[in-house]
N, C-alpha and C positions, 0 to 999 in steps of 0.2 A: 420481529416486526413483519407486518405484511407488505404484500407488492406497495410499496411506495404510488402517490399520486404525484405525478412531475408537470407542473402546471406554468404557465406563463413565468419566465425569469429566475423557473427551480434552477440551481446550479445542481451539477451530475461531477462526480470525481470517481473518474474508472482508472483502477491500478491496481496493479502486482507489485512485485518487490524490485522491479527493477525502471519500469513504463508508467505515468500518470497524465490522463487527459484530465481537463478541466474543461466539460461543458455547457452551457446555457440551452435553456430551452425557451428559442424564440418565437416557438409554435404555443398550443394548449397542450392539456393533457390526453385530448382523443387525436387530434393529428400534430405529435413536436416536431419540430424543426430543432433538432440540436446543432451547436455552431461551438468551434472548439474555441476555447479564447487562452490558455496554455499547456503546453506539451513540457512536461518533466522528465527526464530518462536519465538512467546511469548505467555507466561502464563499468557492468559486472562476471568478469570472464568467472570461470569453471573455478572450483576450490581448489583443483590442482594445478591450477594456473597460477592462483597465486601466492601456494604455498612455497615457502623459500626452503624448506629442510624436510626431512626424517622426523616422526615425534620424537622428543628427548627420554631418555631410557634414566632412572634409577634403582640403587640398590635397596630390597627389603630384608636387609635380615644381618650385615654387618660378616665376618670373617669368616662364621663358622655355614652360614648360609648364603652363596654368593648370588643367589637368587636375584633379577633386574625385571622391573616393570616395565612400558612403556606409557608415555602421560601422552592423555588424548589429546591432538593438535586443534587449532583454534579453526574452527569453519570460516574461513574467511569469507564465502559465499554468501553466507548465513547471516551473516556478521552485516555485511555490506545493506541485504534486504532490510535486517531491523533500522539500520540507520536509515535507509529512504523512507518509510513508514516515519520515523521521527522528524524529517526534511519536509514531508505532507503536513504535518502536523503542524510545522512552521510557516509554511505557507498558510493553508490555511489560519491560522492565528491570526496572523499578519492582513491577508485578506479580510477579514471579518472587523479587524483594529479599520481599516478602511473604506466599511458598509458597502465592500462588492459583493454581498449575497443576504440576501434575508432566508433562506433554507437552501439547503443542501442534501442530497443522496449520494450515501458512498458506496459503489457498486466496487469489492475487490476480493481477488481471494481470501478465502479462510484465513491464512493464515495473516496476510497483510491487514484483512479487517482489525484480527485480532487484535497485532502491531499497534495499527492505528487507534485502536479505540484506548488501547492505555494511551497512549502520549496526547489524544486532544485537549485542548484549554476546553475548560465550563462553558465557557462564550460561544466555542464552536459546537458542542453539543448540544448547547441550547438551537441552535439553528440546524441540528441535523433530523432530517423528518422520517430518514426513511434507510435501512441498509439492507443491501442485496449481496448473498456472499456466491461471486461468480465473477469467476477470469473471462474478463470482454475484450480488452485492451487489445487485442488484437484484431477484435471486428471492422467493420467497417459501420458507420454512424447507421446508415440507413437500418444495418442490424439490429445495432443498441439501440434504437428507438422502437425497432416490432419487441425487441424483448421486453423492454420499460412498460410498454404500452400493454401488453398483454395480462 
């Protein structure tokens, strides 16, 4: 898709895997006014944070080869992002079941876009006009709006 046109009332959902703004634009599309109306975040420390053990080790080969693998541990980091992509997805839903938006732009990392784009409902796709694959979430609005705009 190309730059997105974010006109009067487009809703804006800017996230990574961990931070999601949910913005309106109370402006047009040559000069927005975006206005947050919800902030989502999760407490997602380091995978070695919160991994509890060592991978688990087994044996390949039985008595005469005592030969031990080790199995690869679960990313719990990794893990955590897929599920807030899934939690966006539910909002959303949720918001759309309630006619808070008639189009929406999903402005999110790669890979969180990706995330997101399997889990949304048809209903919210149908309302999505526009996707920009770029980590913003940490701008500042006046930012997101020169990038949107341009």
């Amino acid at each position: 898709m190309s730059q997105p046109k974010v006109d009067y009332e487009t809703w804006i959902l800017i996230a990574d895997g961990e931070k999601a703004l949910f913005l309106k634009n109370l402006g047009d599309a040559e000069l927005p006014n975006y206005e947050i109306q919800r902030v989502e975040e999760q407490d997602n420390p380091s995978d070695r944070e919160q991994s509890a053990n060592h991978p688990g080790r087994a044996g390949d080969g039985g008595k005469s080869n005592p030969h031990r693998s080790a199995f690869e541990d679960t990313d719990w980091h990794e893990l955590a992002k897929e599920r807030f992509a899934s939690d966006l997805a539910d909002i959303l839903y949720k918001m759309v079941q309630k006619n808070r938006f008639e189009r929406i732009v999903i402005v999110a990392s790669s890979s969180t876009l990706g995330e997101l784009r399997g889990q949304l409902h048809k209903t919210v796709e149908e309302r999505v006009i526009g996707e920009v694959p770029k980590n913003l979430t940490n701008h500042p609005l006046g930012k997101i709006e020169d990038i949107l705009t341009n």
